[in-house]
C-alpha positions as CSV (number, residue, x, y, z in Angstrom):
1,X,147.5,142.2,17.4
2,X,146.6,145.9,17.8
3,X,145.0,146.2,21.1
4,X,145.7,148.1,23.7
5,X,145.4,151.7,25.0
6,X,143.2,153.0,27.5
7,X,143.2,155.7,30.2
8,X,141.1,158.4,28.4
9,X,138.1,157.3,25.9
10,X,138.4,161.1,25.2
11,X,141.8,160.1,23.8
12,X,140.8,157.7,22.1
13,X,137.4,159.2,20.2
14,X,140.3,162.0,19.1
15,X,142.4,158.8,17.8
16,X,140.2,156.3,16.4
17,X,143.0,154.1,15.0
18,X,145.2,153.5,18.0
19,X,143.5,150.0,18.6
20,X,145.4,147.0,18.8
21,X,145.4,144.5,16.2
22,X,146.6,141.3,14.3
23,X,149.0,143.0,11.9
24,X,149.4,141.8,8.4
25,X,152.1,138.9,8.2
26,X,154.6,138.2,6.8
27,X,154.3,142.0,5.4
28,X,154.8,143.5,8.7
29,X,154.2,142.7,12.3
30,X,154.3,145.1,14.9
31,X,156.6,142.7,17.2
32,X,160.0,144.1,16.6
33,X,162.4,141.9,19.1
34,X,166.2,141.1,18.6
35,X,166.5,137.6,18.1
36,X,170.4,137.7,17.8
37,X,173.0,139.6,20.3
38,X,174.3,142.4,17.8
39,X,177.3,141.5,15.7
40,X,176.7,137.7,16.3
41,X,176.3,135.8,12.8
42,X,173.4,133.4,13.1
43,X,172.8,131.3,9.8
44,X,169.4,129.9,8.5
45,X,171.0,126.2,9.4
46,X,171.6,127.3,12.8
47,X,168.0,128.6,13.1
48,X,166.8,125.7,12.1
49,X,168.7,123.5,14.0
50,X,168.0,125.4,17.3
51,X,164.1,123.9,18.8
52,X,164.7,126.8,21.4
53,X,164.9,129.7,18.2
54,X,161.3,130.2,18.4
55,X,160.8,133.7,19.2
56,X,163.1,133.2,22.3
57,X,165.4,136.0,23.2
58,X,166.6,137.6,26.3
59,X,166.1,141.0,25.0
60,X,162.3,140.6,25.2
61,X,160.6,141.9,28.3
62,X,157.0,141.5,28.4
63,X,155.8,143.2,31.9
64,X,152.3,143.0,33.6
65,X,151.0,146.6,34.4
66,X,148.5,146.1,36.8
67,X,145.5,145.9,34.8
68,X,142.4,143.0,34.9
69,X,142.8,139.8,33.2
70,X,139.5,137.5,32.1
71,X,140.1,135.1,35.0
72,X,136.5,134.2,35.6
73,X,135.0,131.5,33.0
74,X,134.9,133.9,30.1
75,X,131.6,134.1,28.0
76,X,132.1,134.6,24.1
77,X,129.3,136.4,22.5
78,X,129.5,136.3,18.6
79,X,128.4,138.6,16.5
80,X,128.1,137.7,12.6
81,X,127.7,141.1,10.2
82,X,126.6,140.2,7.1
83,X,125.8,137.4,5.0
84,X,127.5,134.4,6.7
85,X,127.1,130.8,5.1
86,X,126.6,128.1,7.9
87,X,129.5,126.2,6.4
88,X,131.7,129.5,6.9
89,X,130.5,129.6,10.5
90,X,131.2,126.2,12.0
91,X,135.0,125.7,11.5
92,X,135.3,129.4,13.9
93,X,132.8,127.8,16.2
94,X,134.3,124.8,16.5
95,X,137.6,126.3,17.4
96,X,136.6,128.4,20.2
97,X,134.3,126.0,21.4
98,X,137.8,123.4,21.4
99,X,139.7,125.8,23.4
100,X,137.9,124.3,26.4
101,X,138.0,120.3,25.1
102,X,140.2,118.2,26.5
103,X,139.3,115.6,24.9
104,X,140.8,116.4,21.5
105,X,143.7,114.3,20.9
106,X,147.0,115.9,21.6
107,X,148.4,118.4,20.1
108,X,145.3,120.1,21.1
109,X,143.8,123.8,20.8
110,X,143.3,123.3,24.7
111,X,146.7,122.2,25.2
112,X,147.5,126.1,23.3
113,X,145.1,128.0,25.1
114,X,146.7,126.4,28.4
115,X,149.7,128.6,28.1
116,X,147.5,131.6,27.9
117,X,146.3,130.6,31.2
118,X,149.5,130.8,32.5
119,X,148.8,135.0,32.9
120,X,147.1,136.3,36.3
121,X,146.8,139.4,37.4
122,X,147.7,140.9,40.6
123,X,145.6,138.7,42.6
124,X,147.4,135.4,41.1
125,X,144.1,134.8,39.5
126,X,145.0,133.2,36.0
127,X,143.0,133.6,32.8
128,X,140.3,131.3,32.9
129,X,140.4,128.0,31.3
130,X,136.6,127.7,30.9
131,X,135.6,129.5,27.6
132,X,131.8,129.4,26.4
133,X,129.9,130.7,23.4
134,X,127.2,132.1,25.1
135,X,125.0,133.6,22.6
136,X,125.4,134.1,19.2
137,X,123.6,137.1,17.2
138,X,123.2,137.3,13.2
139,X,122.9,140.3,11.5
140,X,123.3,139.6,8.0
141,X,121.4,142.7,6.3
142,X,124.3,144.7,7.2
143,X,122.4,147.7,9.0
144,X,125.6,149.5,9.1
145,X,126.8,149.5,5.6
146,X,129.2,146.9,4.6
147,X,131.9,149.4,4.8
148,X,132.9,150.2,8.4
149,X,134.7,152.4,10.5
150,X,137.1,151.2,13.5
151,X,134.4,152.8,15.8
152,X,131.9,151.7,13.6
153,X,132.9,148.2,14.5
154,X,131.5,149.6,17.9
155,X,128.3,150.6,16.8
156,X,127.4,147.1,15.5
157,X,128.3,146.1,18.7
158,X,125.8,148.6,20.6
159,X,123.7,147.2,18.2
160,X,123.4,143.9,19.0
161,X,123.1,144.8,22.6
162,X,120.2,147.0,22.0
163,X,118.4,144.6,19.7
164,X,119.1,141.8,23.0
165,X,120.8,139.8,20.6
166,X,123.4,139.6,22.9
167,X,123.2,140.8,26.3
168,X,125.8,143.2,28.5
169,X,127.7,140.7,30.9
170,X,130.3,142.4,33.0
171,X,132.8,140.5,34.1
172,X,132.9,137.6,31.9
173,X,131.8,138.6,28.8
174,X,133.5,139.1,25.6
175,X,132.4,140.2,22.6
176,X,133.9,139.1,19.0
177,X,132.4,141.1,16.0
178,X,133.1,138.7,12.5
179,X,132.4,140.2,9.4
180,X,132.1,138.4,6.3
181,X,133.3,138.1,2.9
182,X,132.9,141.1,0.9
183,X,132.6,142.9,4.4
184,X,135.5,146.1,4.4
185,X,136.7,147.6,8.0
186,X,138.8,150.2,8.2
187,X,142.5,149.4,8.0
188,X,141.5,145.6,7.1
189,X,144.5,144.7,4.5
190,X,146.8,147.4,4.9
191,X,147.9,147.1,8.6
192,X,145.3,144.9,10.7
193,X,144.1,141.3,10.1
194,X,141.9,141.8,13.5
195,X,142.1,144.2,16.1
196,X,140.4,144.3,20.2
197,X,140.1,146.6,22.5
198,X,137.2,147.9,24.7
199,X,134.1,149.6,24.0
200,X,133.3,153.2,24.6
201,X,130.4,154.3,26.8
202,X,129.8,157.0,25.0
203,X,129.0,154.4,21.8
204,X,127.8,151.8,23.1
205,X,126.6,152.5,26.8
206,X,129.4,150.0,28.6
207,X,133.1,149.2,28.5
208,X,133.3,145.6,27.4
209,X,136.2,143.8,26.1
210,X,136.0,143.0,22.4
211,X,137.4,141.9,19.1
212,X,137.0,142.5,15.1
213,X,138.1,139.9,12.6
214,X,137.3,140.0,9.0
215,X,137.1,137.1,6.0
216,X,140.0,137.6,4.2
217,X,139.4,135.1,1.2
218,X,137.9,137.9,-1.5
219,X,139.6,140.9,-0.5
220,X,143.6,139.9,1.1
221,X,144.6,136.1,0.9
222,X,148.2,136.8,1.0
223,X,148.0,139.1,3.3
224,X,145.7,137.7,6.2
225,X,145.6,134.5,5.0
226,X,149.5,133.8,4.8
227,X,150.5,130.9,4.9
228,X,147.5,129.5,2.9
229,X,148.1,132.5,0.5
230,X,151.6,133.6,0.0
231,X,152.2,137.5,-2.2
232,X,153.7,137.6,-5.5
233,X,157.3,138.5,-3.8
234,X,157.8,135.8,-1.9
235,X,159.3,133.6,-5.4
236,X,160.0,130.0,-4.0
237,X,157.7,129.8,-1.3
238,X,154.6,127.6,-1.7
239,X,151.5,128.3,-0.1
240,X,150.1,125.8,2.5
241,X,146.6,123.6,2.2
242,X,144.1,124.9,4.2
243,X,143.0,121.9,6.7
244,X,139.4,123.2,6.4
245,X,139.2,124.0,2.8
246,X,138.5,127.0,2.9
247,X,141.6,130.0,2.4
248,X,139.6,132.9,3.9
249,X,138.6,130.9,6.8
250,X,141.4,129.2,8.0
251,X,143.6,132.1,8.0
252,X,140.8,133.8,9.8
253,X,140.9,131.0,12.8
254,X,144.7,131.9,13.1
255,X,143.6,135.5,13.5
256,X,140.9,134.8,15.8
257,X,143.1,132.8,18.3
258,X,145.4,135.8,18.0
259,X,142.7,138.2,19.3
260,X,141.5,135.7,22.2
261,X,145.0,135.4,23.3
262,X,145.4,139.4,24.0
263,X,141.9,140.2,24.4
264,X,142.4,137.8,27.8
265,X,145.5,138.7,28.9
266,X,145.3,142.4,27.9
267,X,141.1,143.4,27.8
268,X,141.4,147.2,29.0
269,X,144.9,147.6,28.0
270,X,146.4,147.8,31.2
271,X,148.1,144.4,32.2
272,X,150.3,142.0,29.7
273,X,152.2,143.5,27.0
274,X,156.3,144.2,26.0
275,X,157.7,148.1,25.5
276,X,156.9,151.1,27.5
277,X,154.4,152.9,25.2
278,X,150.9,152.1,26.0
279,X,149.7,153.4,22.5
280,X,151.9,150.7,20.4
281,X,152.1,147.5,23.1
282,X,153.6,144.3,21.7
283,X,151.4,141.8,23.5
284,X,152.0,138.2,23.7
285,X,150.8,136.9,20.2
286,X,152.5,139.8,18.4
287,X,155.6,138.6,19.8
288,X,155.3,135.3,17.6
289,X,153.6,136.3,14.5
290,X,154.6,133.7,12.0
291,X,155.5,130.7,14.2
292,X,153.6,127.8,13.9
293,X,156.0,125.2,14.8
294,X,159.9,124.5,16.4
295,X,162.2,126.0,14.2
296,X,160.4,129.0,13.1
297,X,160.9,132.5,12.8
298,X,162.0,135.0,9.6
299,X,159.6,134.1,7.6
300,X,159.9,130.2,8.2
301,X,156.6,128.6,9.7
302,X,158.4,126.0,11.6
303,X,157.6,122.5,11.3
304,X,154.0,121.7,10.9
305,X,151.8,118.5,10.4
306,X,149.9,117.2,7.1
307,X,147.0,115.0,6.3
308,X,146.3,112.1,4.3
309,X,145.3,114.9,2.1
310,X,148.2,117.3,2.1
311,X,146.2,119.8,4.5
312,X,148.6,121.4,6.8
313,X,147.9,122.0,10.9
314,X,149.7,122.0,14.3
315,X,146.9,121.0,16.7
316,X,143.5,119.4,16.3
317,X,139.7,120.3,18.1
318,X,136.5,119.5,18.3
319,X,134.5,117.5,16.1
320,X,137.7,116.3,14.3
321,X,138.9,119.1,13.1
322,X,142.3,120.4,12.7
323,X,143.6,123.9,12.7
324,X,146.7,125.6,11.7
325,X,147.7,128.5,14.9
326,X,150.1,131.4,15.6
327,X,152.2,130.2,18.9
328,X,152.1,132.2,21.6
329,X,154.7,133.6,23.9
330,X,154.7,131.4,27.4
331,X,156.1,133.3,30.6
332,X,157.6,130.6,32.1
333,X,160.3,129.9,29.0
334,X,160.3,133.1,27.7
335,X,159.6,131.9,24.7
336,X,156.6,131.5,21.9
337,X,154.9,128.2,22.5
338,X,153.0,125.3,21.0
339,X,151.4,122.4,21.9
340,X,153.5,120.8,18.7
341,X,156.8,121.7,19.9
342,X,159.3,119.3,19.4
343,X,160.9,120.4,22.7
């Protein structure tokens, strides 16, 4: 995901689009590890063969850099721009709301979110397991247009705070912007899927961690929704059943978890990411774009599970619902990570 940067709002008002976000897959991501030693010849059987393949390489060096993590319970505060069915609504809810379950059946969103607790910050305190929503706020009249800027993203933000649809809660809260069908952000399509950083004081009063993710379904199946939507030059390869029927959303839960991952371990841009520019951070989702399952990488999902009805997932949540989620990368195997490994 695009998200990180910090040091200077001034910077950043003069460079609006250096947030950090869920790039476009399998187009582009902004990960760009070796996952071969140069000159070695590694074949697609070999891949595939290999549970450890995953994302794993030794030339990857994620580093901490100081900065907070969200280690106290962290409070979600959603924000729905524009006209948002109920129906749309509940399979996001549900997932965030499972990230803190334990008692879905295994392999479990929980059992994914646990690795992102495996990130503290300089204190040893861990991102928090604990994960509410706290408040929800609907603004479906689209007071801002239903075209918006990256910093415009901010403004419905400040908002929903001004309007007390939401209120300002340092130190645990976190806010998620979701914008509907039909709904166009800036970059949405070409190269972000989602994005989070922090908001500005100068827009919206406080610096709070957030995130922006958009529907998908009308305006860029195949490009945010992959791999329920696959593009025209990808001959051969069949697109996956969504497991809750719905293309636009489900690819949008796989985005979502992407942004909760880094917005945690990342949320001012200053602690967990990989290379030594703070403008263009590879944090620990962007490192396994695409990998849903042992054995995948290059394009390749990995193995994945199915339904009586041909839906395809890798961990279930609340309610009975499945999902279908991006791994992430665990620092203890130095690796991307799932609760369905086969490993």
């Amino acid at each position: 995901m695009l998200c990180n940067i910090s040091f200077s709002v001034f910077f950043f008002l003069l460079i609006p689009s250096l947030l950090l976000a869920a790039s476009p897959f399998p187009h582009g991501g902004k990960a760009t590890m070796k996952l071969t030693k140069p000159g070695s010849k590694t074949g697609a059987a070999d891949l595939l063969s290999s549970k450890r393949y995953e994302g794993s390489s030794d030339f990857v060096h994620l580093r901490y850099h100081m900065g907070p993590v969200l280690s106290s319970p962290i409070n979600l505060y959603l924000i729905w721009y524009g006209p948002w069915p109920a129906a749309l609504q509940a399979p996001l809810r549900d997932f965030l709301l499972s990230l803190s379950d334990p008692s879905s059946p295994a392999p479990s969103v929980a059992q994914w979110w646990s690795t992102v607790t495996l990130y503290s910050d300089q204190t040893g305190a861990n991102v928090s397991r604990q994960v509410n929503v706290a408040a929800e706020a609907h603004l479906p009249g689209l007071s801002r247009g239903n075209s918006l800027s990256r910093l415009g993203v901010q403004h419905v933000i400040a908002d929903a705070l001004a309007a007390r649809a939401v209120p300002v809660d340092h130190g645990r809260g976190a806010y998620l912007l979701l914008t509907a069908p039909g709904v166009t952000v800036q970059d949405f399509c070409r190269a972000a899927c989602g994005f989070h950083y922090f908001t500005f004081p100068s827009l919206v009063g406080h610096t709070l961690p957030y995130a922006w993710v958009g529907h998908s379904g009308v305006q860029c199946p195949d490009v945010c929704a992959y791999p329920f939507a696959v593009p025209t030059y990808m001959a051969g390869v069949g697109a996956m059943r969504p497991p809750n029927g719905d293309v636009g959303i489900d690819g949008m839960v796989s985005v979502l978890a992407h942004e909760m991952a880094e917005l945690s371990t990342n949320p001012l841009v200053n602690a967990w990411y990989a290379g030594e520019d703070p403008t263009a951070p590879t944090e620990i989702a962007d490192l396994c774009e695409g990998v849903y399952g042992s054995g995948g990488g290059g394009g390749y999902t990995g193995q994945v599970s199915k339904d009586e009805m041909g839906r395809s997932y890798n961990m279930n949540g609340r309610n009975g619902r499945k999902f279908l989620v991006q791994w992430v990368w665990s620092p203890a195997l130095k690796a991307c990570r799932g609760p369905n490994a086969l490993d």
